[in-house]
C-alpha positions as CSV (number, residue, x, y, z in Angstrom):
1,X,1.8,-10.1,-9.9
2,X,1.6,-6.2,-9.8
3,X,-0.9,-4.6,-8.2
4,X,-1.4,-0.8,-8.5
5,X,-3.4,1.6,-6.2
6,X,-4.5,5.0,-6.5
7,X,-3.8,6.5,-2.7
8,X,-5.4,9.5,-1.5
9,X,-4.8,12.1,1.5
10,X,-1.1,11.0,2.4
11,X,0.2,14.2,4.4
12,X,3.8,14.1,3.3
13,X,6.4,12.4,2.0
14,X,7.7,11.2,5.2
15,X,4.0,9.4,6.1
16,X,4.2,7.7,2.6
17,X,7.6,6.1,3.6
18,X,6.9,5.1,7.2
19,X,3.6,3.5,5.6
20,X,5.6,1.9,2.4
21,X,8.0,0.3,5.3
22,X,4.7,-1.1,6.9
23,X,3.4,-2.7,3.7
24,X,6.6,-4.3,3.0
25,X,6.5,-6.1,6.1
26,X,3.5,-8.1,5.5
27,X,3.6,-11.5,4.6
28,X,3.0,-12.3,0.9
29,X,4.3,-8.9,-0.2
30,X,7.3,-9.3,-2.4
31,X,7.6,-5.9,-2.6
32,X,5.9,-2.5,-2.3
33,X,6.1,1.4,-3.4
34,X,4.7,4.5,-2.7
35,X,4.9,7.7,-4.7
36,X,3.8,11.0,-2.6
37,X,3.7,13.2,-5.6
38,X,1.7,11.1,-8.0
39,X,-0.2,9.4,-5.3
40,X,0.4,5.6,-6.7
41,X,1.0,2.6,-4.7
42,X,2.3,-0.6,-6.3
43,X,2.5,-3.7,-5.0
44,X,4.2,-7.0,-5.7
45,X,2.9,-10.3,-4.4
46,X,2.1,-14.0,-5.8
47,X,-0.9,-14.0,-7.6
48,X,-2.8,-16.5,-5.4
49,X,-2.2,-14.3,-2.6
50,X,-3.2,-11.4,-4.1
51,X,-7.0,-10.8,-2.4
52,X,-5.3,-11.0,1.3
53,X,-2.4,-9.6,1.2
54,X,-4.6,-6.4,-0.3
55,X,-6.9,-7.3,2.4
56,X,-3.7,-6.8,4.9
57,X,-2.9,-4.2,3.4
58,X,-6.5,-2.3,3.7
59,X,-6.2,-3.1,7.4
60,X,-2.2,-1.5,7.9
61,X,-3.1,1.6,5.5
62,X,-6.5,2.2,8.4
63,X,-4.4,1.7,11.4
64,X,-1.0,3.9,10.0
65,X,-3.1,6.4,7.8
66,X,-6.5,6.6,9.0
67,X,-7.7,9.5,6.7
68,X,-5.8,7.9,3.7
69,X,-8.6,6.0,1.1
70,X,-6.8,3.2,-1.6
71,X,-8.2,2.6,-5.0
72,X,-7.5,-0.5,-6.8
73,X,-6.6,0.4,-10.6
């Protein structure tokens, strides 16, 4: 399952890669992306672990990017 994300107040390019790397380590993501310039996030996971690995998620993007805010599409 694909999950997309609008994400908001990413400094660079460089802070959307270190945090894309931190996503992709959590368990239950298959898979994740980040796009600086359109500020999208997508996500790949099973669909019955879809509401913690965004809760996961929620929790890495706070401690990584403190200032950045994630908007489920």
């Amino acid at each position: 399952m694909k999950v997309k994300f609008k994400i908001k107040g990413l400094d660079c390019a460089n802070c959307a890669a270190e945090l894309e790397r931190e996503i992709q380590k959590i368990e239950g993501v298959i898979e994740a992306s980040i796009s600086f310039m359109t500020e999208k996030m997508i996500i790949e996971c099973n669909d019955d672990e879809k509401d913690e690995v965004v809760e996961k998620i929620m929790k890495v993007v706070k401690r990584e990017e403190p200032d950045v805010t994630l908007e489920e599409k």
